[in-house]
N, C-alpha and C positions, 0 to 999 in steps of 0.2 A: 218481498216483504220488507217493511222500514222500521228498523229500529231504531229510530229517533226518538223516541218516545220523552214523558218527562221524567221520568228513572232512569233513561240509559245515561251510564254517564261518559262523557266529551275524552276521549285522550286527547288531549295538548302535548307538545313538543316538548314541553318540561318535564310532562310523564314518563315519555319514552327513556328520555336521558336521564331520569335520575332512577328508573327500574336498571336500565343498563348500566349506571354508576355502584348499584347496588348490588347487581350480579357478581358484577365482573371488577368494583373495585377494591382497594386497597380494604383488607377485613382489622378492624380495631379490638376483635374478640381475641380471650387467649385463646390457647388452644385448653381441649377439656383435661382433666387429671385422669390418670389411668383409674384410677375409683369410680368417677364419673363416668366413663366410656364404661365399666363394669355394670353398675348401676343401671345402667342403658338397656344392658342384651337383654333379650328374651331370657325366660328359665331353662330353654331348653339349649339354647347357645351359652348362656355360662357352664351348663354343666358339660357342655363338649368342651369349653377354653380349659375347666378345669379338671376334666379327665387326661384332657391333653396333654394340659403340664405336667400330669405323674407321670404319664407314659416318657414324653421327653425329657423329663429329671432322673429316671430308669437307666434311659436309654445311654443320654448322658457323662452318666455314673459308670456306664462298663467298660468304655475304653477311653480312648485319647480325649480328652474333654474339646469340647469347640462351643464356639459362642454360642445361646439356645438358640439363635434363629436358623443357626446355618444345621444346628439339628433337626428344630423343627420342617425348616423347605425339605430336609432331606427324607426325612421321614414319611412327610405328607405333604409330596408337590402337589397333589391335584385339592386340598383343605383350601378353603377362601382364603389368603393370602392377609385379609384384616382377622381373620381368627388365630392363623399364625402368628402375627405379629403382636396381637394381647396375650397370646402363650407367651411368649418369649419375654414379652415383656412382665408379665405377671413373674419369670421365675428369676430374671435382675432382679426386681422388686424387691423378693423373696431372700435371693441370695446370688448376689451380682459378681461372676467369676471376673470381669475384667478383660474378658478374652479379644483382641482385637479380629474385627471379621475382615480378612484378607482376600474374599471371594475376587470383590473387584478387582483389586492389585493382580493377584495371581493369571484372572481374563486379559488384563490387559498386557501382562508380560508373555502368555502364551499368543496373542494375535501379531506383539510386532516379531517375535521369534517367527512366526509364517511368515510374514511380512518381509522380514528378511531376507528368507529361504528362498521366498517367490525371486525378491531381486537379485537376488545371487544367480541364481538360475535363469533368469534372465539377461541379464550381463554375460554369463557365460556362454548362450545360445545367440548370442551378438559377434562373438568374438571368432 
């Protein structure tokens, strides 16, 4: 069958490149305001963001304080990871403890400590 019709329309090589200019280039948007991303959900996904955040503001509150996010992943690893992260951020928003998230640091100082170990032990099983 031939779509060449006089409606189909022609991609030209200008087409191609400026779809893939547009995919994939540089974006001159901001990014949206946590309001606006709120604005966005569903009714049934704000009201989990913001049942979320009491539960995590709770939670929070009972013991040693830690950034909301690194409460909420803890909380709820398997929650879509963009509804955590509108928790957390709704409860800065809200009332922004300051808390620096050291997850990464901490990963990264327990790998070269293995890291070490390995060589050491290695070095030793040389000698």
């Amino acid at each position: 069958m031939n779509n060449n019709g006089l409606a189909a329309p022609v991609k030209t090589q200008d087409d191609i490149l400026s779809m893939t200019r547009k995919a994939f280039g540089k974006s001159n948007k901001q990014p949206r305001s946590l309001e606006q991303r709120l604005q966005g959900l569903s009714e049934k996904d704000l009201k989990l963001v913001l049942q979320t955040a009491q539960f995590v503001k709770l939670a929070n509150g009972m013991g040693k304080q830690e950034p909301y996010q690194v409460t909420a992943d803890y909380m709820y690893p398997k929650m879509n990871s963009g509804i955590r992260r509108l928790v957390a951020e709704v409860l800065d928003d809200a009332e922004p403890l300051n808390i620096p998230d050291n997850r990464e640091a901490e990963r990264d100082r327990l790998q070269q400590a293995t890291l070490d170990s390995y060589a050491m032990a290695m070095s030793k099983s040389k000698v």
